[in-house]
Backbone as CSV, one residue per row, in Angstrom:
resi,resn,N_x,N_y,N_z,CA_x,CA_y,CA_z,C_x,C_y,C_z
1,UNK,-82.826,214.410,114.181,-83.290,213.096,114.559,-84.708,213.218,115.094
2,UNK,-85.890,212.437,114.865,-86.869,212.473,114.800,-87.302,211.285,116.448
3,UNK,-87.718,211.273,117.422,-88.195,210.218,118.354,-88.168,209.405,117.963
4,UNK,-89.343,208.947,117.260,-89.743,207.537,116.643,-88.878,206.929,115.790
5,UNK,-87.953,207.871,115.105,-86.721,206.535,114.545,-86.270,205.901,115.644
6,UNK,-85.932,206.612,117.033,-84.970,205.660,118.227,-86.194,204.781,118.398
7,UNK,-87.734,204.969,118.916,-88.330,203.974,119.377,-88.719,202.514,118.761
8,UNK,-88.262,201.358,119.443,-88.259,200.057,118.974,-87.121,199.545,118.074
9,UNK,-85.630,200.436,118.344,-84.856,200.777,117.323,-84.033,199.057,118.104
10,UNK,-83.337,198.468,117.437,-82.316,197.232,118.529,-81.272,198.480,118.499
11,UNK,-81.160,197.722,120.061,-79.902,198.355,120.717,-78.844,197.002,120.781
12,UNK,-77.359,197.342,120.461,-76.478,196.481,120.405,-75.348,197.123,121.028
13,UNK,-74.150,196.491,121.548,-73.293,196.966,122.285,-71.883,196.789,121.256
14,UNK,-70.839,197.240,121.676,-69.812,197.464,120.504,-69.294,196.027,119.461
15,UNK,-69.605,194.978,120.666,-69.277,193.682,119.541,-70.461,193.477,119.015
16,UNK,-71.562,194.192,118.862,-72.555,193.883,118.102,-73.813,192.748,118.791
17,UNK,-73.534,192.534,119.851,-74.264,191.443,120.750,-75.652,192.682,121.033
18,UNK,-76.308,191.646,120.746,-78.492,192.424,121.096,-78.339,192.876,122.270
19,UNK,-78.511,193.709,122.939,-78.633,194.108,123.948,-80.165,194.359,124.517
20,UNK,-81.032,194.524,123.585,-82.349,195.155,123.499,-83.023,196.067,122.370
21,UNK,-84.090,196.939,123.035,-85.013,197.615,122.026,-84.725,198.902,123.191
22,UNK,-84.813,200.365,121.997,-85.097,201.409,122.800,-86.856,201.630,123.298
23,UNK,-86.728,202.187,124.280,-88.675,201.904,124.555,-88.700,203.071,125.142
24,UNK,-87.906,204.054,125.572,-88.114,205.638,125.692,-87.099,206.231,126.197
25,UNK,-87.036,207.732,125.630,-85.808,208.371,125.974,-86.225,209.159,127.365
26,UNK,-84.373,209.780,127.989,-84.735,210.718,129.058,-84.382,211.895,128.516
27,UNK,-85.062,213.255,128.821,-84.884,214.236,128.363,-84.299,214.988,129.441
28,UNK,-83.414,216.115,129.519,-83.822,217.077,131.016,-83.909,218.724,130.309
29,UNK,-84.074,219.302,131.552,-84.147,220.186,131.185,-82.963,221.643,131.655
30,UNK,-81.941,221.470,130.838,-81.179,222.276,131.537,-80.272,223.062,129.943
31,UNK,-81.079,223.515,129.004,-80.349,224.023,128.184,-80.911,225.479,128.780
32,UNK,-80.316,226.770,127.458,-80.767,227.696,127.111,-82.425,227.892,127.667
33,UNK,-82.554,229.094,128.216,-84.218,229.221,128.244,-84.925,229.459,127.229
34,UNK,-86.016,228.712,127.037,-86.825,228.873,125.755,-88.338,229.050,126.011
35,UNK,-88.763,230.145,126.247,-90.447,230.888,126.998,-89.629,230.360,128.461
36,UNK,-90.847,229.642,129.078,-90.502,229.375,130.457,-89.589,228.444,130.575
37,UNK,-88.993,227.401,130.149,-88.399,226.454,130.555,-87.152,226.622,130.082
38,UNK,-86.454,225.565,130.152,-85.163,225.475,129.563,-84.914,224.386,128.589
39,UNK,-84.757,224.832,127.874,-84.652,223.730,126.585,-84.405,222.456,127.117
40,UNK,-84.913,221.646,126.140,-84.330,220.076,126.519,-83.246,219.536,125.870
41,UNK,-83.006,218.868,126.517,-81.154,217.907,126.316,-81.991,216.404,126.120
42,UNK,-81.628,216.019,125.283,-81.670,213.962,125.202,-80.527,213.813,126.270
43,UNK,-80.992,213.061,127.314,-80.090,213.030,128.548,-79.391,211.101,128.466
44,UNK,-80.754,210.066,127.762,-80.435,208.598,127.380,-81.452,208.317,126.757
45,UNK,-81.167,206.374,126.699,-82.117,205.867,125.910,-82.104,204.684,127.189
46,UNK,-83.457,204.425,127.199,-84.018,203.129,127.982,-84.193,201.989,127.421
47,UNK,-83.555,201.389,127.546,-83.093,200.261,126.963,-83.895,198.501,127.753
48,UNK,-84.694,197.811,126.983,-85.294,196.677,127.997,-84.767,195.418,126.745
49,UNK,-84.657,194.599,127.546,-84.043,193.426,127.236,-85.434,192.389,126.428
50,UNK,-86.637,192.704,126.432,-87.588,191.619,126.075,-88.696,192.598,124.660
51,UNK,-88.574,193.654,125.280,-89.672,194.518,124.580,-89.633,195.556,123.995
52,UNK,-90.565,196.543,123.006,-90.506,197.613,122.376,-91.596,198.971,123.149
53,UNK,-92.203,198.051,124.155,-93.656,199.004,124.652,-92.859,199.478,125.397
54,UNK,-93.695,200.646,125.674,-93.279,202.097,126.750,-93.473,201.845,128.361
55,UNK,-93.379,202.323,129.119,-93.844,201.789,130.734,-94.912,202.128,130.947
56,UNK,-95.451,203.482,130.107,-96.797,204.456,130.378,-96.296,204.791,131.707
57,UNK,-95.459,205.249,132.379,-95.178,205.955,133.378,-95.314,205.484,134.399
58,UNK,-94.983,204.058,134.598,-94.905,202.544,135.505,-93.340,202.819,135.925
59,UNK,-92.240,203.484,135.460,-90.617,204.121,135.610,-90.543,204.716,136.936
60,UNK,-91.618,205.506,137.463,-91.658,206.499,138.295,-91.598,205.426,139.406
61,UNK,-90.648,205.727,140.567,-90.677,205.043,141.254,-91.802,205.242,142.368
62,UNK,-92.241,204.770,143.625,-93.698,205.074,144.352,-95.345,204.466,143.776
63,UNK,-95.087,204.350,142.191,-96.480,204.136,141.577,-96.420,202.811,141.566
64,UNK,-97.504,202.470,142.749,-98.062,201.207,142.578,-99.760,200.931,142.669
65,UNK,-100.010,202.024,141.910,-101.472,201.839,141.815,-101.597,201.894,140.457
66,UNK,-102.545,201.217,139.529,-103.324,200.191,139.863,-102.252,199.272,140.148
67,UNK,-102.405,198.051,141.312,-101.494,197.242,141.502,-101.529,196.068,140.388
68,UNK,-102.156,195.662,140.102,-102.363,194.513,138.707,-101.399,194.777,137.781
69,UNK,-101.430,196.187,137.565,-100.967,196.949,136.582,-98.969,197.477,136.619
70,UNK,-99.105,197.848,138.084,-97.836,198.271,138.677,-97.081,196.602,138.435
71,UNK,-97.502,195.528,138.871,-96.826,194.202,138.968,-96.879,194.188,137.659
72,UNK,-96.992,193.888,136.522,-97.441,193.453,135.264,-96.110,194.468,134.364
73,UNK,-95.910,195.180,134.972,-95.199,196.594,134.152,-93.663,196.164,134.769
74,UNK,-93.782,196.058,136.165,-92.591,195.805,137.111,-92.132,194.563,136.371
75,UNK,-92.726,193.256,135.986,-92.107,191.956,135.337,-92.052,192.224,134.092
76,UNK,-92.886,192.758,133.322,-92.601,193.006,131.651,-91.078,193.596,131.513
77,UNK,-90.889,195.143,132.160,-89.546,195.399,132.318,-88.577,195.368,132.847
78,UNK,-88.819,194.249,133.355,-86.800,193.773,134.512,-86.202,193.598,133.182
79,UNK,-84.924,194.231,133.949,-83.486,194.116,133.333,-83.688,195.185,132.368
80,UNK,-84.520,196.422,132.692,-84.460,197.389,131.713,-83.671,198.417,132.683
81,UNK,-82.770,199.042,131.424,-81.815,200.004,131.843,-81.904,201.296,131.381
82,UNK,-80.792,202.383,131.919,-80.720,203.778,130.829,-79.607,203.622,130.855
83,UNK,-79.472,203.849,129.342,-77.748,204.400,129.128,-77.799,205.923,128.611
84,UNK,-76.528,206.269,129.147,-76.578,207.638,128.910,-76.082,207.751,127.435
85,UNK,-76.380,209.644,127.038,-76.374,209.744,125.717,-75.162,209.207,124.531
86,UNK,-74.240,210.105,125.924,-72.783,210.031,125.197,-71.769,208.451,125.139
87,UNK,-72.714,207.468,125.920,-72.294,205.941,125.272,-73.196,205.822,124.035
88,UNK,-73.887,206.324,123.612,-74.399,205.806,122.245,-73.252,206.539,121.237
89,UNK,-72.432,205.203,120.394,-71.263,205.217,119.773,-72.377,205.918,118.397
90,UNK,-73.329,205.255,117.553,-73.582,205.555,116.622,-75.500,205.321,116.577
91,UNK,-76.321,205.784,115.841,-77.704,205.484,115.852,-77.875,205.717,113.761
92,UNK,-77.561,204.055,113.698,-77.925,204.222,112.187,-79.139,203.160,112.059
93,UNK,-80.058,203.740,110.839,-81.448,203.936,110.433,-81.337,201.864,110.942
94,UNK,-82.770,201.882,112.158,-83.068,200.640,112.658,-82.280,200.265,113.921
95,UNK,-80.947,201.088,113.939,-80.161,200.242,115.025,-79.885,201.401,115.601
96,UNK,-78.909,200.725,117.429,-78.377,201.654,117.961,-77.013,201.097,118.271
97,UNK,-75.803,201.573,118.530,-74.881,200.297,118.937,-73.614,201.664,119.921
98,UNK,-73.453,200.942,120.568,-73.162,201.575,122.247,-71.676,201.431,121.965
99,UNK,-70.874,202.327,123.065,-69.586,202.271,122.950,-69.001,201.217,123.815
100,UNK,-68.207,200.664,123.583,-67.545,199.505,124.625,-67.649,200.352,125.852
101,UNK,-67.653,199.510,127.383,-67.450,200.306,128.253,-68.485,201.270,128.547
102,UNK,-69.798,200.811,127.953,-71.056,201.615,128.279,-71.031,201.292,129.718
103,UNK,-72.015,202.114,130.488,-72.512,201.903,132.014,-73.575,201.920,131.881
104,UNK,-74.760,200.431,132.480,-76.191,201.139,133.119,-76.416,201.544,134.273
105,UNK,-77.480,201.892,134.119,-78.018,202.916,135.204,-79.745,201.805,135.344
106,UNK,-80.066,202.943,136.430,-81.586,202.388,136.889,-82.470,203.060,135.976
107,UNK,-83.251,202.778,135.468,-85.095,203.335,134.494,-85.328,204.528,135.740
108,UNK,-85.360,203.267,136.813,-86.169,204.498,138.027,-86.002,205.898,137.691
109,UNK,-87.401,206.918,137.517,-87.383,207.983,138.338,-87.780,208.040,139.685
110,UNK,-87.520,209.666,140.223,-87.764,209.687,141.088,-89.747,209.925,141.298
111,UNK,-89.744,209.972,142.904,-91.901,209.881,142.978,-91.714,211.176,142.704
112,UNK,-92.823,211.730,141.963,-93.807,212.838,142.151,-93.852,213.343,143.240
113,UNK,-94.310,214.485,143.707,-94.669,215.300,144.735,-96.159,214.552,145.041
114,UNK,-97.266,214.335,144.442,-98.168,214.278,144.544,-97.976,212.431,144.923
115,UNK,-97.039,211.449,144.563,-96.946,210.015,144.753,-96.381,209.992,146.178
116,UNK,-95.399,211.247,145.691,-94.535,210.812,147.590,-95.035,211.481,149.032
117,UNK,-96.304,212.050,148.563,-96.917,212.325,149.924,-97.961,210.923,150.207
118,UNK,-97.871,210.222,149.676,-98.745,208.922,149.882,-97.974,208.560,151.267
């Protein structure tokens, strides 16, 4: 599976009702080590109810600078969620469609080291 097929993909829930657009995945990092790190896992998909654009890293919770920008990002994406991997029932070419009994979660990450000493 390639990124950009999930991005801007509709997300639908098991009766098929719109739920949204994917607008970016979470990755972590807790596989196998691979050089320094540890491989990545697709951990969800972020799911927003209005749009296909990305946050540009407006998710992170603490960032409210530029403020124009922080407000503008904060209203574009209300009611955006993550669902985790293993509720995505199926991801066929354009769509995504969730298992009954999905759960959301918050977008929020957590601040930076460098945001949360502000």
């Amino acid at each position: 599976m390639i990124l950009g097929d999930l991005l801007d993909a509709p997300v639908n829930d098991a009766s098929g009702n719109r739920l949204g657009y994917v607008v970016d995945v979470r990755l972590v990092l807790d596989g196998p080590l691979d050089g320094l790190l540890a491989a990545p896992r697709l951990h969800g998909l972020l799911v927003s109810p209005r749009t296909g654009t990305s946050f540009l890293g407006y998710e992170r919770s603490g960032v409210e600078a530029p403020a124009l920008l922080a407000r503008y990002f904060a209203w574009r994406h209300r009611g955006t969620f993550l669902v985790h991997w293993q509720d995505v029932a199926e991801v066929a070419p354009g769509a995504v469609r969730l298992v009954d009994q999905f759960r959301r979660f918050s977008p929020a990450l957590p601040a930076t080291g460098r945001q949360a000493g502000r």
